[in-house]
C-alpha positions in Angstrom: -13.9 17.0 -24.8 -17.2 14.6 -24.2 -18.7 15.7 -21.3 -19.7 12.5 -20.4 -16.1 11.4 -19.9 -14.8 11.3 -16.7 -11.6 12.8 -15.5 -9.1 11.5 -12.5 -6.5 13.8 -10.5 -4.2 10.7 -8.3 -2.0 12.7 -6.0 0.6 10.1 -4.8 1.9 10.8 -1.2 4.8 8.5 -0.8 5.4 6.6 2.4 2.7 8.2 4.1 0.7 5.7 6.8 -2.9 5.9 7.1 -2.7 6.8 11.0 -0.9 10.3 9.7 -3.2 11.5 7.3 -6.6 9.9 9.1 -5.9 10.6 12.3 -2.3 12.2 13.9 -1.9 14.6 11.0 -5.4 15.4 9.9 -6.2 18.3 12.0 -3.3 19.9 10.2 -4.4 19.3 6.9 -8.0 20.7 6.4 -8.3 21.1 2.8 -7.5 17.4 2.7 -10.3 16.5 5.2 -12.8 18.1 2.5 -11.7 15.6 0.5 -12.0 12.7 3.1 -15.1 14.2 3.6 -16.8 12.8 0.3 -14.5 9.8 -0.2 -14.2 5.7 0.9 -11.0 5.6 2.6 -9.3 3.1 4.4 -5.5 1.3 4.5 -4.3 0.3 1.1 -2.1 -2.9 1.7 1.3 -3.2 -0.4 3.1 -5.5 -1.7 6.1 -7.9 -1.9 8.9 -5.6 -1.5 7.2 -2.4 -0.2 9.3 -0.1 -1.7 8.7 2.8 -3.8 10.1 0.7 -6.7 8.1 -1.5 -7.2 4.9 -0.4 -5.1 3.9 3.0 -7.6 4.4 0.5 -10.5 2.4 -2.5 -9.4 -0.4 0.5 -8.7 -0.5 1.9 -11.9 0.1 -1.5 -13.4 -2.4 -4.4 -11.6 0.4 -6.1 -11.9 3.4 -8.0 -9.7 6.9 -7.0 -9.1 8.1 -10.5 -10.5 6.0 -10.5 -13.7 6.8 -6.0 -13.8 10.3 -7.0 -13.1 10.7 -4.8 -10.5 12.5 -6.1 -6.9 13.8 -2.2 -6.2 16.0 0.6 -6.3 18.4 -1.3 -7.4 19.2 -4.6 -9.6 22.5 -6.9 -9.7 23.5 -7.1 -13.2 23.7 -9.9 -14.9 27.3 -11.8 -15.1 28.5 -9.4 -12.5 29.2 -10.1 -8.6 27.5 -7.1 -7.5 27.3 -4.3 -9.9 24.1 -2.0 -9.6 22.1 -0.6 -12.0 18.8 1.7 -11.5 15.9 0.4 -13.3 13.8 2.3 -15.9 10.0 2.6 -17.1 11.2 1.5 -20.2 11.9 -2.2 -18.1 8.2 -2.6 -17.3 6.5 -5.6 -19.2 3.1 -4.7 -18.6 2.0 -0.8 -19.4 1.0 1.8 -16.7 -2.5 3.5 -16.5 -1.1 6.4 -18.5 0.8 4.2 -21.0 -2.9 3.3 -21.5 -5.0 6.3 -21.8 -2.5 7.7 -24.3 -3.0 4.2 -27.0 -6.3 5.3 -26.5 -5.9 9.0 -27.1 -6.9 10.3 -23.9 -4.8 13.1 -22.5 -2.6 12.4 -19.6 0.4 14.7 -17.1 2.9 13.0 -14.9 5.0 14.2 -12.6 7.3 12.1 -10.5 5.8 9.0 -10.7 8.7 6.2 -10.4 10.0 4.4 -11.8 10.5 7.6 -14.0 13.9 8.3 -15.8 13.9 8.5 -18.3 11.0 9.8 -19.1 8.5 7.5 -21.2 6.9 9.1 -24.2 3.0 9.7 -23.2 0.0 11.6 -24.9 0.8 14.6 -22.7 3.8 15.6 -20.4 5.4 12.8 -18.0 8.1 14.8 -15.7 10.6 12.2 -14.2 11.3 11.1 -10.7 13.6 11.5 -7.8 15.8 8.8 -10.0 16.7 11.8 -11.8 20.3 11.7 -12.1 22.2 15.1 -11.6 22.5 17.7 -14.1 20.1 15.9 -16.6 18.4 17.7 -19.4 16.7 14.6 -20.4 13.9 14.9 -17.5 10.7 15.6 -19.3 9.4 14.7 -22.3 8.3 16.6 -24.9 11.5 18.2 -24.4 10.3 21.3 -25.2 9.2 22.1 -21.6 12.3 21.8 -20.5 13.4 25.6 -20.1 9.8 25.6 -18.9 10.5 23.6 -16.2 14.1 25.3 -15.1 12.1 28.5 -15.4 10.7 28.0 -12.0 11.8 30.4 -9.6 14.3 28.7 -7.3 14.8 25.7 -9.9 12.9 22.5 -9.4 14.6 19.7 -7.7 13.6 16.2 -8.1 15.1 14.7 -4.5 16.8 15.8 -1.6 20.1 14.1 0.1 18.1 13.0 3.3 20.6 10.8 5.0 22.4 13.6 6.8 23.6 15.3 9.6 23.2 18.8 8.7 19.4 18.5 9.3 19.0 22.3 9.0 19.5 21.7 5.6 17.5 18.9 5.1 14.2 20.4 6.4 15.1 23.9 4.5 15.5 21.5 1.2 12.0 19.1 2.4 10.1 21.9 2.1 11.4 23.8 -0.9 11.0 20.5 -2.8 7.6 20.1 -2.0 6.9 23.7 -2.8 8.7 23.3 -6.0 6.7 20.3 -7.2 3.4 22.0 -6.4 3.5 25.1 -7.9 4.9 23.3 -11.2 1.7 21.1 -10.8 -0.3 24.1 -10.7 1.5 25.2 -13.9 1.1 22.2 -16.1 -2.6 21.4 -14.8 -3.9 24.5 -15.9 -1.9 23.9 -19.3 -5.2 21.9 -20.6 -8.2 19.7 -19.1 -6.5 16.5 -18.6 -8.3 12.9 -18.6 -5.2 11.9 -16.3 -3.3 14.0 -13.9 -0.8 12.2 -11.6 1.8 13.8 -9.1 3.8 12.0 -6.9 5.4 13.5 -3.8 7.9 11.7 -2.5 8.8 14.7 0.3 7.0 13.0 3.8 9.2 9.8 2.7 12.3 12.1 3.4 10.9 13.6 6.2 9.8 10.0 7.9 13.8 9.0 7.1 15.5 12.5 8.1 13.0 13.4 11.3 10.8 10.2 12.8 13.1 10.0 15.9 12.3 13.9 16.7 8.6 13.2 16.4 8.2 9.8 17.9 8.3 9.2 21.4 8.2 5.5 20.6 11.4 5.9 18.5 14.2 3.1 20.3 16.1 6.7 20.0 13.7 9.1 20.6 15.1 12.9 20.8 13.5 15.0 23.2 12.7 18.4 23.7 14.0 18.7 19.9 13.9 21.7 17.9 12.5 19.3 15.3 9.9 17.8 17.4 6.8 19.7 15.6 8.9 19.2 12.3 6.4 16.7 11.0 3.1 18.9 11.8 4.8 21.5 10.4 5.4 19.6 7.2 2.1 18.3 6.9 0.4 21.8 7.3 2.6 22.7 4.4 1.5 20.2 2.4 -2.1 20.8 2.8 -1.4 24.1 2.0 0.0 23.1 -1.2 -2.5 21.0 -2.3 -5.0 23.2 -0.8 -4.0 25.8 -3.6 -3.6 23.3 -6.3 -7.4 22.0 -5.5 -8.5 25.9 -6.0 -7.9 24.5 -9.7 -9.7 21.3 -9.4 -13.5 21.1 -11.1 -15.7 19.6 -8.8 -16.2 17.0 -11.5 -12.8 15.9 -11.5 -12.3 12.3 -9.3 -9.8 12.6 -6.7 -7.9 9.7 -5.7 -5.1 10.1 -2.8 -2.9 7.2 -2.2 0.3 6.2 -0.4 2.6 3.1 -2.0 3.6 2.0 1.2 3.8 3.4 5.2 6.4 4.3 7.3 7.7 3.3 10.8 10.5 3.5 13.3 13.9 1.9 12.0 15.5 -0.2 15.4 18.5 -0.7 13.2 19.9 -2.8 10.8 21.4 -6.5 10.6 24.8 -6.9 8.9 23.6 -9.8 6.7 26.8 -10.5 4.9 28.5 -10.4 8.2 26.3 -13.0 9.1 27.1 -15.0 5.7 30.3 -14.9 6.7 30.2 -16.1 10.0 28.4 -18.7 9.0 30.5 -19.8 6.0 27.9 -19.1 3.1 30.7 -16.0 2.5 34.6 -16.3 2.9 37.0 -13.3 2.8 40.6 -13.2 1.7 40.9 -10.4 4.2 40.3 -11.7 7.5 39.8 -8.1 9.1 38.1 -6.0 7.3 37.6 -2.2 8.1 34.5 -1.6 10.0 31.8 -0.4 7.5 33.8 -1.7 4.3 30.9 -2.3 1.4 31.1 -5.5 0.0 31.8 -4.2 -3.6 35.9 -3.6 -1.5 35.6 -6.6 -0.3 38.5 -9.4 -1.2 35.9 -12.8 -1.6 37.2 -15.9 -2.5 34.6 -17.3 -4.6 35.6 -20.9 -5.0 34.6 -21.0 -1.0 31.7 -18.5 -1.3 28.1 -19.9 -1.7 26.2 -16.9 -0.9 26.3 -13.1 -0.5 23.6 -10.3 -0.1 23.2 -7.0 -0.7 21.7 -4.0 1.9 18.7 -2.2 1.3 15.2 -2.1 2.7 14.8 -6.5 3.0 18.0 -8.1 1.8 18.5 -9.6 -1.0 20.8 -12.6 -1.3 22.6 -14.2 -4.5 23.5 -17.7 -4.9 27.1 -18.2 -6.4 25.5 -20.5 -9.2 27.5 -22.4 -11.4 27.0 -21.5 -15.3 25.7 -18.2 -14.1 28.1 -16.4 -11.9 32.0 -15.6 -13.3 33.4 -18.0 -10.6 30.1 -20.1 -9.9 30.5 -23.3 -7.6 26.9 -24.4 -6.9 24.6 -26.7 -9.2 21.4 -26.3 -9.6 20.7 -29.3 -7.5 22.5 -28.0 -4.7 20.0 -24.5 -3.9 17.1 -26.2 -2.3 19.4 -27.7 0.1 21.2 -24.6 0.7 17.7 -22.6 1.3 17.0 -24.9 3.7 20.0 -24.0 5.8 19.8 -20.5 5.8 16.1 -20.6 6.6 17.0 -22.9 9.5 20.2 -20.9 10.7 18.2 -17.7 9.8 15.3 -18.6 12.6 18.1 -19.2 15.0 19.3 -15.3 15.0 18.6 -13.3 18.4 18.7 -9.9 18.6 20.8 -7.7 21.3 17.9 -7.8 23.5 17.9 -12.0 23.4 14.5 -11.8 21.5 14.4 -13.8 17.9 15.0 -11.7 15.5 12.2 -13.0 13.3 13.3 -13.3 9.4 10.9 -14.2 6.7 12.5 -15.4 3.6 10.7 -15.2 -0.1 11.9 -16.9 -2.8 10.8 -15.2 -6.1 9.4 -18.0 -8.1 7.2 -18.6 -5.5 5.8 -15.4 -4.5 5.2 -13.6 -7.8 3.4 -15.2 -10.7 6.3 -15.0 -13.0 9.8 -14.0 -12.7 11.3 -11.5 -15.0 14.5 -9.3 -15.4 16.6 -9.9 -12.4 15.6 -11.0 -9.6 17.3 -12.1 -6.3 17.4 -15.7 -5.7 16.0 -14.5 -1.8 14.0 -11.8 -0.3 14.7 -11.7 3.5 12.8 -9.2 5.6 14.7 -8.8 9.5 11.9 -7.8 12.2 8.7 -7.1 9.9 10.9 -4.9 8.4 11.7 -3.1 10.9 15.6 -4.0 11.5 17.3 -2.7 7.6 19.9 -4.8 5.6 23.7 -4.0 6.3 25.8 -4.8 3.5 28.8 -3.8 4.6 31.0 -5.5 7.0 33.5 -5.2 9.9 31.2 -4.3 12.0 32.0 -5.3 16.0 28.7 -7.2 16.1 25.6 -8.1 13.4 23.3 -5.4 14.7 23.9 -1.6 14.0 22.0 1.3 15.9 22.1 3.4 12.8 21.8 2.8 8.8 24.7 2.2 8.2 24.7 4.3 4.5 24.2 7.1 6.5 21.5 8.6 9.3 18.1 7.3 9.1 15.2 6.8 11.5 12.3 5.0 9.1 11.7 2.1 7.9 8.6 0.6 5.2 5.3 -1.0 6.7 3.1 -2.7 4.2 -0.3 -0.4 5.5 0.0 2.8 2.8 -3.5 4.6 2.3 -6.5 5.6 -0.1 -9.3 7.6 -0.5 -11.4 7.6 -3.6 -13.7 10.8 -3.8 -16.4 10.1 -6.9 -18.2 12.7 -7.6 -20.9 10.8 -8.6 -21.1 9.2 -5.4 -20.8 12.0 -2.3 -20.4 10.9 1.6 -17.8 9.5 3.3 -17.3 5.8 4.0 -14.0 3.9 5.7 -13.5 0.6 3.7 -11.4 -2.8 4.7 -8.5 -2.8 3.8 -7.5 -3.3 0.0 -4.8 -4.2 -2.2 -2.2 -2.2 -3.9 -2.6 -4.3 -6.7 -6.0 -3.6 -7.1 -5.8 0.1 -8.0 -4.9 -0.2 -11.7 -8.1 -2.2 -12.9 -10.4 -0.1 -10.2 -9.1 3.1 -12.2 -9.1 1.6 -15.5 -13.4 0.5 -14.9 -14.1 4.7 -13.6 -12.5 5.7 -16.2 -14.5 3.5 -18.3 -11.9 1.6 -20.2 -12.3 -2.6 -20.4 -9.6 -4.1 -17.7 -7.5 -6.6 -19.7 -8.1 -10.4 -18.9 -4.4 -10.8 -18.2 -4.3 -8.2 -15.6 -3.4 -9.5 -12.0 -5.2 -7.3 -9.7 -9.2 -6.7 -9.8 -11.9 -3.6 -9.6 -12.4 -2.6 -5.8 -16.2 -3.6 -5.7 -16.6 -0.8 -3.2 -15.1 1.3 -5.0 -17.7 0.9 -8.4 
């Protein structure tokens, strides 16, 4: 390998917000303060949705969700009402950093990085993400690691279920997981001197979900004198420890560069937006009283009265009945701006339990990203600044919910994630502005030394040169 050329370690700690590792959380974690120590740092803001699909690929792309094709975990399928399906690497239109370096030859390890399953073919290893469906064999590519991989005392497991009761079990799984993905990390880093080495942790997301209102005395249903109320420093000290022993690895020429997609904040509960439609009349049911919590998908709609519908998630995302598009479509084209119009208007109008408004921003896609690929919702509402979730189910006694209502939850997404760039070539310590999410890829690309395509979205950090 050419001495001259640098190399870049990106340890990706998903959900994390910057006042946990800069501040709350930092005197638990003192092999990542070492780190701090020589890097600029500051708030890395995210984007439009800040969700771990899209946020990790606009990232690794410097480009937009719209123009990646990328709106979240999950997309409506075209020609269906609302049938789901889980998007893949292989739907990016524009290529990641490590799609990149491997054209060029350089030599690049993945692990986790979503969206990640299947696996994309890279110079190197790429190890898939917490999309992982059960039982797969088809996780890694080359394949060949594969008994590798299940070799690892204990297994490795890609995700844990987080939305649970039994929270025993959750924070026994949390840290195993995170245990798990370390010490393969340590395995495959030490494999060969690689120009790229990416993890992605996606363990203090499911802690944030599973634990925030043990931990938060802020929480709208704060726990105290919980068991779990040190659950959090706990988890954080175990992470440093983790990464502590993967950095005894690290050459001190290596770049470090620590970011979060997206932070994390207390949930105050969700808004039953299709219950909503349907008070309204945007959504009309055959079945005039449903079950309380019945998903839409059970639902009995009749569609020649139906105009709009939405879907739960972290923002809700709503689907126009269109005409020419959807099975039983009643719409025109003409008819939408109208209809936006409305629900912006009767949106604004929505009070929450405690009389306060509600506060909903609606997106429309062709005018928030630059283009509009794949498939998109026709709106992107977020309740609260994302602080109140999207219920799609209905039968509810009211619109607002206490609790997720897929199961227990206590987080939510902020748009503040984190960085902190430590350059060897450029020692000290040095909190920046904030800076953009979208902005990561080309900043990357430049230390690394590789021209940043003309067609790329984002931009170099100049403080980051």
């Amino acid at each position: 390998m050419d001495p001259r050329r640098r190399r870049l370690l990106v340890l990706g700690l998903d959900s994390v917000p910057p006042e946990f590792l800069f501040e709350r959380y930092l005197p638990r974690m003192p092999r990542l303060k070492t780190v701090l120590d020589r890097s600029r740092f500051g708030t890395l803001l995210s984007t439009d949705p800040p969700i771990t699909v899209p946020a990790w690929a606009v990232m690794f792309t410097g480009m937009d969700p719209g123009t990646l094709g990328l709106y979240g975990f999950r997309h409506r399928r075209p020609g269906s009402y609302l049938e789901m399906y889980t998007p893949t690497p292989q739907m990016l239109r524009s290529p990641p950093l490590w799609e990149t370096l491997s054209r060029l030859g350089r030599r690049v390890a993945v692990i986790g990085m979503p969206p990640g399953y299947p696996p994309p073919t890279v110079n190197g290893i790429y190890v898939s993400d917490f999309l992982t469906p059960d039982g797969a064999k088809d996780f890694v590519t080359p394949a060949s690691l594969v008994p590798e991989i299940e070799a690892i005392p204990g297994g490795y497991d890609f995700d844990i279920t987080f939305r649970a009761e039994d929270r025993p079990r959750v924070e026994r799984e949390l840290f195993a997981m995170t245990r798990k993905r370390f010490a393969l990390a340590r395995t495959l880093w030490q494999k060969e001197p690689w120009d790229l080495f990416a993890l992605h942790e996606i363990g203090p997301d499911r802690l944030h979900h599973a634990f925030w209102k043990f931990f938060d005395p802020a929480h709208p249903r704060y726990v105290a004198s919980s068991e779990y109320a040190d659950v959090a420093d706990r988890y954080y000290a175990m992470l440093d420890e983790e990464i502590g022993a993967f950095l005894d690895h690290v050459p001190e020429d290596v770049t470090i560069f620590v970011a979060s997609d997206h932070g994390s904040m207390a949930m105050h509960g969700c808004f039953a937006i299709n219950q909503w439609l349907q008070q309204q009349g945007f959504l009309r049911l055959r079945t005039r009283s449903p079950e309380p919590g019945t998903p839409f998908e059970q639902l009995d709609v009749d569609w020649n009265h139906t105009t709009a519908w939405g879907a739960g998630g972290y923002y809700a995302r709503i689907f126009f009945n269109l005409r020419g598009r959807e099975p039983e479509g009643r719409l025109a084209p003409a008819e939408i701006p109208a209809l936006i119009l409305r629900l912006t208007r009767e949106l604004g109008a929505v009070r929450r339990p405690d009389g306060a408004p509600l506060g909903v921003r609606v997106l429309e896609p062709a005018q928030t990203y630059r283009s509009v690929q794949s498939d998109p919702p026709d709106l992107m509402l977020y309740f609260g600044d994302l602080r109140w979730r999207s219920a799609g189910t209905v039968g509810h006694p009211g619109l607002f919910l206490t609790e997720n209502d897929t199961g227990p939850d206590d987080a939510v997404h902020s748009f503040d994630g984190l960085f902190a760039f430590a350059d060897p070539r450029r020692p000290g310590t040095e909190h920046l502005p904030p800076q953009r999410i979208i902005d990561v890829a080309p900043t990357l690309l430049k230390h690394l030394g590789i021209p940043v395509p003309d067609t790329m979205q984002g931009r170099p950090i100049a403080a980051l040169e």
